[in-house]
N, CA, C and O of each residue as an XYZ file, in Angstrom:
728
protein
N     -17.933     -1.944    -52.638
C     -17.724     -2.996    -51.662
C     -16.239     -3.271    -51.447
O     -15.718     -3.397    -50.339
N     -15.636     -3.347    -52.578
C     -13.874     -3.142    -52.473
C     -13.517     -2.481    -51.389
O     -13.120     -3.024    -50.358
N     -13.665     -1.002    -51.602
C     -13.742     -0.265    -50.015
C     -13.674     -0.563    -48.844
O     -12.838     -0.009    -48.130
N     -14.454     -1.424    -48.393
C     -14.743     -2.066    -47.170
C     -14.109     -3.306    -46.930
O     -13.895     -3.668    -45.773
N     -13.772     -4.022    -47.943
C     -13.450     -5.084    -47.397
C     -11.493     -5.063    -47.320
O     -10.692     -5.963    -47.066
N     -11.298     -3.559    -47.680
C      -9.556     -3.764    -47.604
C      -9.648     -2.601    -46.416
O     -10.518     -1.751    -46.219
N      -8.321     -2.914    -45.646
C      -7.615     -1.772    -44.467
C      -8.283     -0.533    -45.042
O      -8.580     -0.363    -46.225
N      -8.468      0.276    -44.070
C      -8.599      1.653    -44.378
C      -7.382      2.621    -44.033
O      -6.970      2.570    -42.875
N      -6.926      3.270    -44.692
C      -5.930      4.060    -44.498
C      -5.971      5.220    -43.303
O      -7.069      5.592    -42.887
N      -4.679      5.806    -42.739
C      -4.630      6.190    -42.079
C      -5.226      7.574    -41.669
O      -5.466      7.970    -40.528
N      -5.402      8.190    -42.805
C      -6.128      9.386    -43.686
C      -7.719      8.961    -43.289
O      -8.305      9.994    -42.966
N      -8.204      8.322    -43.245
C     -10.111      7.845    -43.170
C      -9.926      7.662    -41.699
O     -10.351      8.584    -41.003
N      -9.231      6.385    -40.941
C      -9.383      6.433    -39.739
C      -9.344      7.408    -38.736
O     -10.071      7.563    -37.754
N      -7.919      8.338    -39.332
C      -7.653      9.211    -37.758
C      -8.328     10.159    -38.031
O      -8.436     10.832    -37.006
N      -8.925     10.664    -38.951
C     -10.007     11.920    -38.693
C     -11.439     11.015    -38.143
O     -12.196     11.559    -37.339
N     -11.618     10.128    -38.461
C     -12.617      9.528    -37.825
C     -13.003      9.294    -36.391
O     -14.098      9.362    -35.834
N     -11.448      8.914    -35.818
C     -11.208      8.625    -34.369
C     -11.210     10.236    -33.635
O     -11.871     10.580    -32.655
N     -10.143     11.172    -34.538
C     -10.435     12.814    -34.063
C     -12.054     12.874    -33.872
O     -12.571     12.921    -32.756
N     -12.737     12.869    -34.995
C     -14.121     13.252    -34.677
C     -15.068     13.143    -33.732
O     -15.995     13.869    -33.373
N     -14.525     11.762    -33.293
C     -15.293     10.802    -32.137
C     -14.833     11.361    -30.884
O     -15.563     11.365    -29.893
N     -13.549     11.879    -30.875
C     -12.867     12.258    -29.718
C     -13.128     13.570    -29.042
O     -13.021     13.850    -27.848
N     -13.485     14.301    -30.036
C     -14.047     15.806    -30.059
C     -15.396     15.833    -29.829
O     -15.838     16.846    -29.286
N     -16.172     14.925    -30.128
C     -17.156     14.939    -29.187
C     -17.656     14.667    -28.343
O     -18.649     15.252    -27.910
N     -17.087     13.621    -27.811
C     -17.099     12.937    -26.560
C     -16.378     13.907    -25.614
O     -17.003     13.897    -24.553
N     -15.073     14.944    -25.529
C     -14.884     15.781    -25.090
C     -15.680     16.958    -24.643
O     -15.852     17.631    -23.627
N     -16.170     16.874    -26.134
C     -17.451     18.109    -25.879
C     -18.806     18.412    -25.390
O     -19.429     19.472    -25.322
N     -19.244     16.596    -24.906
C     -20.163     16.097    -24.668
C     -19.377     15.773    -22.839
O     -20.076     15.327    -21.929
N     -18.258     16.024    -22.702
C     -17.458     15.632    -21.093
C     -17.350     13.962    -20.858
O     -17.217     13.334    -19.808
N     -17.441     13.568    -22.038
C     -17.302     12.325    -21.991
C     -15.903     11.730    -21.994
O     -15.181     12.103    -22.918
N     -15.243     10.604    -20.852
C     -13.791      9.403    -21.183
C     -14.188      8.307    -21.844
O     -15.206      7.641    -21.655
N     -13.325      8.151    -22.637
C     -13.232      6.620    -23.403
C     -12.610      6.023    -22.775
O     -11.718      6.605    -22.158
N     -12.783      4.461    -22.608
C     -11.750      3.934    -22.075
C     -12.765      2.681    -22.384
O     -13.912      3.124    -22.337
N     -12.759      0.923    -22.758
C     -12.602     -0.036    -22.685
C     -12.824     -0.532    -21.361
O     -13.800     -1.084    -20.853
N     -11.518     -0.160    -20.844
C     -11.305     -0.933    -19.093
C     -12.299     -0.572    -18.401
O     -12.531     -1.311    -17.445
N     -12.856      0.147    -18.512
C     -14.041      1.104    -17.677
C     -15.253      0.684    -17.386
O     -16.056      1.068    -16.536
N     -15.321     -0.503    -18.527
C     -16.625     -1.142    -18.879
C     -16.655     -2.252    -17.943
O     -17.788     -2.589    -17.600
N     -15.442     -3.060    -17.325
C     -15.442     -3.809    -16.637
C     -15.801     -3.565    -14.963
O     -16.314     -4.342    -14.157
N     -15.417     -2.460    -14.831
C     -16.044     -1.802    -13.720
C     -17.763     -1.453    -13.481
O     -18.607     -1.612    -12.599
N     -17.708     -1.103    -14.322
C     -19.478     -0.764    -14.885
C     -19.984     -1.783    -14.452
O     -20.595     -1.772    -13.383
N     -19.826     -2.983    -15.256
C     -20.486     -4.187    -14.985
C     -20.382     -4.492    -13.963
O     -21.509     -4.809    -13.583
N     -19.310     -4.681    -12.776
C     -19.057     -5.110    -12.021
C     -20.133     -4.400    -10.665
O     -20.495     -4.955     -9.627
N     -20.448     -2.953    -11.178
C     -21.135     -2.186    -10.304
C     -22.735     -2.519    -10.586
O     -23.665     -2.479     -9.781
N     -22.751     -2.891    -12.122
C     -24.259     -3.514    -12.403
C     -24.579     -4.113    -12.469
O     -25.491     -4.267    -13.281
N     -24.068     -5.226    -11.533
C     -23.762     -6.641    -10.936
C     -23.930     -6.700     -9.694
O     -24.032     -7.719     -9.010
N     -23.974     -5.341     -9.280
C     -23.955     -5.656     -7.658
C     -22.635     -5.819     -6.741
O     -22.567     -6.187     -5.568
N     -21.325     -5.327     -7.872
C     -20.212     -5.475     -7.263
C     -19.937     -4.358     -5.666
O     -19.258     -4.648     -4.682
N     -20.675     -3.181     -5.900
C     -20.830     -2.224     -4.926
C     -20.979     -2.622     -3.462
O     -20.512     -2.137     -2.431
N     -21.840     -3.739     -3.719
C     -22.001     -3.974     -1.895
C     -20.922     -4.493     -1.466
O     -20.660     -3.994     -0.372
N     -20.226     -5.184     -1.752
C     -19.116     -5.562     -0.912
C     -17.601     -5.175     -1.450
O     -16.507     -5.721     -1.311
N     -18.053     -3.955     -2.141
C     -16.634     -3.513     -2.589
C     -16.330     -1.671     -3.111
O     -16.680     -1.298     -4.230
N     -15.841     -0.975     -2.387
C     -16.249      0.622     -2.998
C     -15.878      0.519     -3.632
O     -16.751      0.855     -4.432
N     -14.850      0.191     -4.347
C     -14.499      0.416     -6.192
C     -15.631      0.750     -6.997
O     -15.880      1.759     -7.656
N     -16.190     -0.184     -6.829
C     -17.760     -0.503     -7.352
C     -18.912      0.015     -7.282
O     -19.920     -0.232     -7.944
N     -18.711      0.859     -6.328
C     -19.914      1.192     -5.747
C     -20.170      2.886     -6.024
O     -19.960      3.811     -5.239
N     -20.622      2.928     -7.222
C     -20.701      4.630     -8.104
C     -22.105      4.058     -8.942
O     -22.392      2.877     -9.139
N     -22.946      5.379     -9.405
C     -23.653      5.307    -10.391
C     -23.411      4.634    -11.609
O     -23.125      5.441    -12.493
N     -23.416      3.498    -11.977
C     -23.185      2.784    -13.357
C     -23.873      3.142    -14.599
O     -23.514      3.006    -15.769
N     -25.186      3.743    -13.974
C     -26.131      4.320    -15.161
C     -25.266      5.164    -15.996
O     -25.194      4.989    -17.212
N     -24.762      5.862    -15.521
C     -24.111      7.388    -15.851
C     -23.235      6.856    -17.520
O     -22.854      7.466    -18.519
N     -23.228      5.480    -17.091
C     -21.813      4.905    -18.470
C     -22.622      3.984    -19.224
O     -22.083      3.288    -20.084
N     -23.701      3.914    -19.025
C     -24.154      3.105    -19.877
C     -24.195      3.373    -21.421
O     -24.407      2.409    -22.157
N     -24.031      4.452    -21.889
C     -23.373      4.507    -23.435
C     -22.028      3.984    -23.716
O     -21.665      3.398    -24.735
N     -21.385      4.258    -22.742
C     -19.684      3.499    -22.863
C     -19.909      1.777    -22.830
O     -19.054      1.005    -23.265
N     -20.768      1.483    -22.437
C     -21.437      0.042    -22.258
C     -21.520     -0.219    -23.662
O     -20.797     -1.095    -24.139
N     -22.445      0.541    -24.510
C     -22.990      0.339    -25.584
C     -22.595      0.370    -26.534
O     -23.105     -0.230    -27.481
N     -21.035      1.428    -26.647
C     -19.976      1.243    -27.714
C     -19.068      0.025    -27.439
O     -18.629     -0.530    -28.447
N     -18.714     -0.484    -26.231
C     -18.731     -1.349    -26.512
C     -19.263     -3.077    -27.193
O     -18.675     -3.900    -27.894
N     -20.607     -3.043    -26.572
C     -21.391     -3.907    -27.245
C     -21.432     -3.917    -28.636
O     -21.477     -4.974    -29.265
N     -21.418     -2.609    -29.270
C     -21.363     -2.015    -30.776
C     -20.164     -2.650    -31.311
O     -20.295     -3.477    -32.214
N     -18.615     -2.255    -30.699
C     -17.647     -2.780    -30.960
C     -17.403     -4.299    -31.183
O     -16.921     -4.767    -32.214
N     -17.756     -4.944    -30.197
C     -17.844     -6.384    -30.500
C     -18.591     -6.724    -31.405
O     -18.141     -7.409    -32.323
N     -19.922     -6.333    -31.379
C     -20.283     -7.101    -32.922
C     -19.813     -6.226    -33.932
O     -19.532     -7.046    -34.806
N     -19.571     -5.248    -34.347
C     -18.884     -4.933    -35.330
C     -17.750     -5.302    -35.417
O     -17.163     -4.697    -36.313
N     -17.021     -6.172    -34.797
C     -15.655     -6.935    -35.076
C     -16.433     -8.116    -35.511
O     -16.310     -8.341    -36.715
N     -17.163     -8.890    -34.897
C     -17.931    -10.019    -35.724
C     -18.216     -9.961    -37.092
O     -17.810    -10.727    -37.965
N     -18.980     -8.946    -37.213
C     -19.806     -8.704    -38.534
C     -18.532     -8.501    -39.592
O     -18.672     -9.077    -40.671
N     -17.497     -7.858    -39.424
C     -16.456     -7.510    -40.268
C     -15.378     -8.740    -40.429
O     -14.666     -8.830    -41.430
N     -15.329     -9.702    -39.315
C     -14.527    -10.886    -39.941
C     -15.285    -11.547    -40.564
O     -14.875    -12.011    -41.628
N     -16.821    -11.862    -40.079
C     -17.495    -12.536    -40.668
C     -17.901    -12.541    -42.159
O     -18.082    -13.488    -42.924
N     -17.991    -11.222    -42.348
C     -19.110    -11.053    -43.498
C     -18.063    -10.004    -44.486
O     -18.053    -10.136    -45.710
N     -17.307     -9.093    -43.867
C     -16.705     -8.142    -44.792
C     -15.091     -8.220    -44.569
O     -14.180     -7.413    -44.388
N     -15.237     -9.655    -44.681
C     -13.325     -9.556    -44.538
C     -13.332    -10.644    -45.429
O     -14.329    -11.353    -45.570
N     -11.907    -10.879    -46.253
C     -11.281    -11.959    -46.972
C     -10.154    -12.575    -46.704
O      -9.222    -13.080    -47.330
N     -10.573    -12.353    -45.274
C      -9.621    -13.845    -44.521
C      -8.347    -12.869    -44.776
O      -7.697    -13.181    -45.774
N      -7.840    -11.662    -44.000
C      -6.475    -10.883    -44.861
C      -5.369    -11.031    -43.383
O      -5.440    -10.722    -42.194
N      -4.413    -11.659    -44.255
C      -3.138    -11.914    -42.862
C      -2.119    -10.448    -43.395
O      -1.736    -10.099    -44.512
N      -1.914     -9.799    -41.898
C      -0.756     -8.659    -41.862
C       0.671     -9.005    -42.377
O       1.515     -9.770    -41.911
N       0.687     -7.992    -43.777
C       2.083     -8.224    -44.106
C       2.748     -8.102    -43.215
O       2.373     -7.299    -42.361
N       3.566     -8.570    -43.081
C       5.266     -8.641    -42.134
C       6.345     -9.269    -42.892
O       6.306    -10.339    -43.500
N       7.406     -8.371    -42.756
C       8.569     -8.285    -43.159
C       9.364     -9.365    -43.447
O       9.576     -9.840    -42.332
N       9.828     -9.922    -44.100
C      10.614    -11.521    -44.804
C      11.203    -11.721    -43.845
O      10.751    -12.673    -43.210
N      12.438    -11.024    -43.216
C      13.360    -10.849    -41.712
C      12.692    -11.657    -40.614
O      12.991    -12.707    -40.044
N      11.451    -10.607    -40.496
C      10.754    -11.010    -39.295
C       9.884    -12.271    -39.193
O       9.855    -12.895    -38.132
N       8.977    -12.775    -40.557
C       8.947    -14.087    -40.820
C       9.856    -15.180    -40.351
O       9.437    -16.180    -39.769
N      11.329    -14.916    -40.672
C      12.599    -15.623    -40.945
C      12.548    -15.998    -39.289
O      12.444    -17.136    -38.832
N      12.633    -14.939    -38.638
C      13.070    -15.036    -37.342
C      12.195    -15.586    -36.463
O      12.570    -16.227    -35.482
N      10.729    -15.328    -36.817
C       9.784    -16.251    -35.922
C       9.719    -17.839    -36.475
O       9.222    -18.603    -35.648
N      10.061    -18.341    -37.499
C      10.166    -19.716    -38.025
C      10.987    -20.258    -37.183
O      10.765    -21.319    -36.600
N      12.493    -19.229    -36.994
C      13.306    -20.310    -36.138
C      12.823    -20.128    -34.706
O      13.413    -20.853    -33.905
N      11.815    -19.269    -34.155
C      11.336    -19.378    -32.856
C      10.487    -20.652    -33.170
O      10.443    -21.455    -32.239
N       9.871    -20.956    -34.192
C       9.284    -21.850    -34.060
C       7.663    -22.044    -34.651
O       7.043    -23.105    -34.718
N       7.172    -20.618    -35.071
C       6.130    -19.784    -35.342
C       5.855    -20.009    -36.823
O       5.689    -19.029    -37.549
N       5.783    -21.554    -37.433
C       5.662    -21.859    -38.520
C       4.346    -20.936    -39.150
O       4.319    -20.787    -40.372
N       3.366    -20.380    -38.398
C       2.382    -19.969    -39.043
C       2.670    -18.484    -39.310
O       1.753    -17.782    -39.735
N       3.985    -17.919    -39.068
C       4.110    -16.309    -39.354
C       4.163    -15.997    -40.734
O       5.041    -16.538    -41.405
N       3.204    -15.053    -41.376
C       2.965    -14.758    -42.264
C       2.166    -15.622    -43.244
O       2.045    -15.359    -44.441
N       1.644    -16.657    -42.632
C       0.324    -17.465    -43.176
C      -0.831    -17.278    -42.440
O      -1.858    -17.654    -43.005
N      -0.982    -16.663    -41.015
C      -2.119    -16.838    -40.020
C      -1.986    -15.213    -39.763
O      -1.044    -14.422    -39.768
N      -3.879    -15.085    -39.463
C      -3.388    -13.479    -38.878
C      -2.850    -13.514    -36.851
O      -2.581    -12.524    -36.170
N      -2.859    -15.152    -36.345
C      -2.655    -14.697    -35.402
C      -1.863    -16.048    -35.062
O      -2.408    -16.973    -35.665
N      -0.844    -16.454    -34.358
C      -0.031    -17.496    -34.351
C      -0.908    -18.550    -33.999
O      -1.581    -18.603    -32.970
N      -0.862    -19.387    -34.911
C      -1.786    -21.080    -34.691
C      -1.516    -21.760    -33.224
O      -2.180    -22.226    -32.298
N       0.507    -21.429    -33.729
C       0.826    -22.619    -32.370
C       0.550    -21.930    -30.920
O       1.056    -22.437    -29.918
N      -0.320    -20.682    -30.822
C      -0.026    -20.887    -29.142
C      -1.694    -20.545    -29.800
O      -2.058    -21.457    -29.058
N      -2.999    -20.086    -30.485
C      -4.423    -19.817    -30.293
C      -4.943    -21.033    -30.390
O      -5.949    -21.349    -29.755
N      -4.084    -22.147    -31.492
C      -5.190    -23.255    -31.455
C      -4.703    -24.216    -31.181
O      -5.491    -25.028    -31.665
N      -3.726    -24.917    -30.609
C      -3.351    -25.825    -29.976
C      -3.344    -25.419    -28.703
O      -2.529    -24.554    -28.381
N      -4.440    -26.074    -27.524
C      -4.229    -25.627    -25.824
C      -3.388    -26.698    -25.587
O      -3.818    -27.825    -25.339
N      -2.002    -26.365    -25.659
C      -0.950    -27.213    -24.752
C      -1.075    -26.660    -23.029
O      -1.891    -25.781    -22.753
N      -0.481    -27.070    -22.308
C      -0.285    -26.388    -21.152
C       0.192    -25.836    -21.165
O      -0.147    -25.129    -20.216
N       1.328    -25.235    -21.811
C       2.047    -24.387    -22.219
C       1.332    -23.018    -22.432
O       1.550    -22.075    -21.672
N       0.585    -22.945    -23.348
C      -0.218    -22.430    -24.256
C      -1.572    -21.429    -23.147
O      -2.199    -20.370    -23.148
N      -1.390    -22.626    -22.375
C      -2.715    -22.012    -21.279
C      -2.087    -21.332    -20.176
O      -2.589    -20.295    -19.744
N      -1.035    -21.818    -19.679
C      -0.497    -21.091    -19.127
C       0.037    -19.682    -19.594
O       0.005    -18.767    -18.771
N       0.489    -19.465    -20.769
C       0.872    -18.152    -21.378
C      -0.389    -17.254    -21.598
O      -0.149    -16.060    -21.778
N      -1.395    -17.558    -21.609
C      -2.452    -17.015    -21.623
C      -3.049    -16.728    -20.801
O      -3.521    -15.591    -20.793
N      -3.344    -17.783    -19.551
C      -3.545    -16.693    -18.614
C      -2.357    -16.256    -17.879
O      -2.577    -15.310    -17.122
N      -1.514    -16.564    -17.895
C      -0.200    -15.391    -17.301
C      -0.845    -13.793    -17.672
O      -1.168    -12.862    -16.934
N      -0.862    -13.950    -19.081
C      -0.725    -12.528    -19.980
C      -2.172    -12.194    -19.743
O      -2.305    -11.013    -20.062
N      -3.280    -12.674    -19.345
C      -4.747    -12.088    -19.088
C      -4.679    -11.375    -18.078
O      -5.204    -10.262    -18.061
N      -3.735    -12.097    -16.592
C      -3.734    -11.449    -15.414
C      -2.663    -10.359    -15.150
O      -2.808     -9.493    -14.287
N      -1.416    -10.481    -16.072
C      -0.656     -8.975    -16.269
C      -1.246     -8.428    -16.640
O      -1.715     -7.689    -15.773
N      -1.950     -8.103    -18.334
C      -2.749     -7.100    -18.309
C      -3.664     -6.802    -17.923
O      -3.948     -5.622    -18.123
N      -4.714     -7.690    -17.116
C      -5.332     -6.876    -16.298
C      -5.149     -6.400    -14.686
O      -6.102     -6.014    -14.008
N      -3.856     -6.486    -14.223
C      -3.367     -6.022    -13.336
C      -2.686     -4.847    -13.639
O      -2.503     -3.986    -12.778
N      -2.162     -4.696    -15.170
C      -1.431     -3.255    -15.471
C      -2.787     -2.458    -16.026
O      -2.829     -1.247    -16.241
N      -3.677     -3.217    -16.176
C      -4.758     -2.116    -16.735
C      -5.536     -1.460    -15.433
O      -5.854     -0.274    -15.516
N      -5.713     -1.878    -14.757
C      -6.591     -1.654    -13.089
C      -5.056     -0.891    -12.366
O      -5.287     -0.233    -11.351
N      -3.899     -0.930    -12.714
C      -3.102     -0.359    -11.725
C      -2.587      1.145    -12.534
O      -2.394      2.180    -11.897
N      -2.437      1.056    -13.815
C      -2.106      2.161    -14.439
C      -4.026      3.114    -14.930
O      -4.271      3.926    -15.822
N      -4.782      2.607    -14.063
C      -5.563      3.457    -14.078
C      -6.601      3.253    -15.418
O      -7.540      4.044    -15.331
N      -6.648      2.664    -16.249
C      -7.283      2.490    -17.853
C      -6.467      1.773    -18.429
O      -5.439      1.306    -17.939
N      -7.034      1.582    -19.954
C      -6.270      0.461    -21.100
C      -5.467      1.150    -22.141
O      -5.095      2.298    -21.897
N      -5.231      0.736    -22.989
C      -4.302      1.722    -23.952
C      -5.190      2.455    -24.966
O      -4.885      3.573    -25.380
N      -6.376      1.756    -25.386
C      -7.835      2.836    -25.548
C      -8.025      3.790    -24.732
O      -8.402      4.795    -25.334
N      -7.945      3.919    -23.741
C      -8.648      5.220    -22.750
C      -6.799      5.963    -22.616
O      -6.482      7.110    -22.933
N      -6.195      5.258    -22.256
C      -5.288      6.401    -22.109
C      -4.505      7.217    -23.475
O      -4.471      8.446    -23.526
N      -3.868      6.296    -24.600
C      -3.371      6.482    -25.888
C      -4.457      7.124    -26.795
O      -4.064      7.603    -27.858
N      -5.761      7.187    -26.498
C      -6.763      8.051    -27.026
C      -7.263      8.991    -26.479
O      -7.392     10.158    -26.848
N      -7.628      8.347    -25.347
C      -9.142      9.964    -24.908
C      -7.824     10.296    -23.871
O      -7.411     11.430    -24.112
N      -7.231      9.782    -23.039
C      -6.172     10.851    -22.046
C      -5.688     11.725    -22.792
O      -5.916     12.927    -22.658
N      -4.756     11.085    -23.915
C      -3.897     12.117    -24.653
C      -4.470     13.554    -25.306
O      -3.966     14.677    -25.308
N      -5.934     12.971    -25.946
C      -6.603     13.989    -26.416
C      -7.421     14.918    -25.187
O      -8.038     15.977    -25.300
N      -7.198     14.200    -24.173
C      -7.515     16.074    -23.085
C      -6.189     16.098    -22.486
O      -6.166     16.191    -21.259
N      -4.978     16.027    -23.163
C      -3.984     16.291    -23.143
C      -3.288     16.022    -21.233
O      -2.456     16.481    -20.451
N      -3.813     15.502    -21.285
C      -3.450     14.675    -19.469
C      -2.102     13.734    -19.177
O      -1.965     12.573    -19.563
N      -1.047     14.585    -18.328
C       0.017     14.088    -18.362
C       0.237     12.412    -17.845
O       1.079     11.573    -18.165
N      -1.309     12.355    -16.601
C      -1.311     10.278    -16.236
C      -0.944      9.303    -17.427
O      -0.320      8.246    -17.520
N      -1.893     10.491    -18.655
C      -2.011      9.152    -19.746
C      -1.209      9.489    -20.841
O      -1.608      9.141    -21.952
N      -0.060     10.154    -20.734
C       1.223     10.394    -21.325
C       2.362      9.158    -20.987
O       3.089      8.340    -21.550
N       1.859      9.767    -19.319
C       3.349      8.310    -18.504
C       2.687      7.098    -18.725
O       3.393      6.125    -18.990
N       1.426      6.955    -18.666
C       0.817      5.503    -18.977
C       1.631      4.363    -20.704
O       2.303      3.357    -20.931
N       0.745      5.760    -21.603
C       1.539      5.567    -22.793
C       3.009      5.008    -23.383
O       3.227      4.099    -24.183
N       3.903      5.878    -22.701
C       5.450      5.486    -22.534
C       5.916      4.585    -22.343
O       6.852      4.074    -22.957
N       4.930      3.921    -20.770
C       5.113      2.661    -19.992
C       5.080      1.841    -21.292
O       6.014      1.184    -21.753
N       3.559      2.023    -21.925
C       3.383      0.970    -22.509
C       3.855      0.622    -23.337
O       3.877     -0.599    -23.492
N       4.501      1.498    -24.339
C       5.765      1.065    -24.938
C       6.624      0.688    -24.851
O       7.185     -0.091    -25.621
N       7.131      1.294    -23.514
C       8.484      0.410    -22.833
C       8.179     -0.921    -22.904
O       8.808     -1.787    -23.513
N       7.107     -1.054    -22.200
C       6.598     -2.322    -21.727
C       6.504     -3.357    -23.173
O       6.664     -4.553    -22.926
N       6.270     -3.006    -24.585
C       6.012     -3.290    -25.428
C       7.110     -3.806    -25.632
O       7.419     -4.976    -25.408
N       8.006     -2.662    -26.230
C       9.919     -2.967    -26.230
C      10.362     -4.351    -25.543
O      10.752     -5.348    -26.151
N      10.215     -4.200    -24.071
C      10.815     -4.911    -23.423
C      10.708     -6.665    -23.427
O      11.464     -7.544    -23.014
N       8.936     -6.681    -24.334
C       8.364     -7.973    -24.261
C       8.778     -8.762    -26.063
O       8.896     -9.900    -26.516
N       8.881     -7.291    -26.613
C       9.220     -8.071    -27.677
C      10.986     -8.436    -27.744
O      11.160     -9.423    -28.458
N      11.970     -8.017    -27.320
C      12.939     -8.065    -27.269
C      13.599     -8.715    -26.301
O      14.580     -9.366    -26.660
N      13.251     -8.706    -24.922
C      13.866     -9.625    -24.004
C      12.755    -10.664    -23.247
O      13.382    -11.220    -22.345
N      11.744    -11.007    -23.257
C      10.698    -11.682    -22.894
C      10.657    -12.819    -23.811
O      10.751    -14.024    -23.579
N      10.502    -12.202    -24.855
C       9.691    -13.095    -26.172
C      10.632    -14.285    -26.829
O      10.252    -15.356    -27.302
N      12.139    -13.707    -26.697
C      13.243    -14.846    -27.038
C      13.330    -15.802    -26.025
O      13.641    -16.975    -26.231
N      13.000    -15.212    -24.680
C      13.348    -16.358    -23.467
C      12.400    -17.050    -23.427
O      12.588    -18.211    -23.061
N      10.803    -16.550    -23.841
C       9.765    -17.906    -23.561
C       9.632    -18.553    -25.071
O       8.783    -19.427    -25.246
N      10.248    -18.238    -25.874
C       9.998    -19.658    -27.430
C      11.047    -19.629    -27.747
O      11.429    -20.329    -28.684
């Protein structure tokens, strides 16, 4: 039970994620997350008044289902097979989010002051950041699941430049974004 309830190393996961990837390849199957929102949207009836939408949805209904899988297996694992475990981070980087203000860095696995206090502040940064990423996820074509996984692994140059972006994009938010809004 030890096993399970600590990180798994990088050694267990990425042959795991290879495995999954290789067959879903081999089966002609894309991964992608973002994909699912479309799905629904088409098995919803989004089709009639919109071609985006308007494709066979059946066809993904297993991509439906790993997701559904996914969510409760994130449930079941905070719930039941986790011990409450906050991500080490670096004394420095502690240091430096305190004076942002981020009293909960390195006590919380996810910052208190902007998940559980809804200031306006707070709501506003949230959905700001719901509707960027899902405007960079619908415009760069997929999420960083479908492209940083299944693109790369059928070796597809879209989800190479996607990738890059998103690092840039990463870079740019932790370094010049992130000091100007706290």
């Amino acid at each position: 039970m030890e096993f399970i309830l600590q990180p798994w190393p990088w050694y267990i996961g990425g042959p795991i994620i290879a495995i999954v990837m290789l067959l879903l390849i081999y089966f002609g199957k894309s991964f992608g997350f973002s994909s699912n929102f479309r799905t629904i949207c088409s098995a919803l009836g989004g089709g009639k008044s919109c071609d985006f939408f308007s494709f066979d949805w059946k066809a993904q209904k297993w991509n439906l289902l790993f997701l559904v899988g996914a969510v409760i297996g994130g449930f079941v694992s905070v719930h039941f097979l986790s011990d409450n475990q906050i991500p080490e981070i670096s004394d420095a980087t502690i240091a430096k989010l305190n004076e942002m203000g981020f009293e909960s860095a390195g006590k919380a696995y996810s910052p208190t002051e902007i998940f559980e206090t809804m200031s306006v502040k707070n709501i506003a940064l949230l959905f700001v950041g719901g509707l960027v990423i899902g405007f960079g996820t619908r415009y760069a074509g997929g999420c960083t699941s479908g492209h940083a996984i299944s693109g790369l692994s059928d070796l597809q140059l879209p989800s190479l430049i996607a990738v890059i972006g998103f690092f840039i994009g990463g870079l740019l938010m932790v370094h010049v974004l992130f000091p100007l809004i706290f």
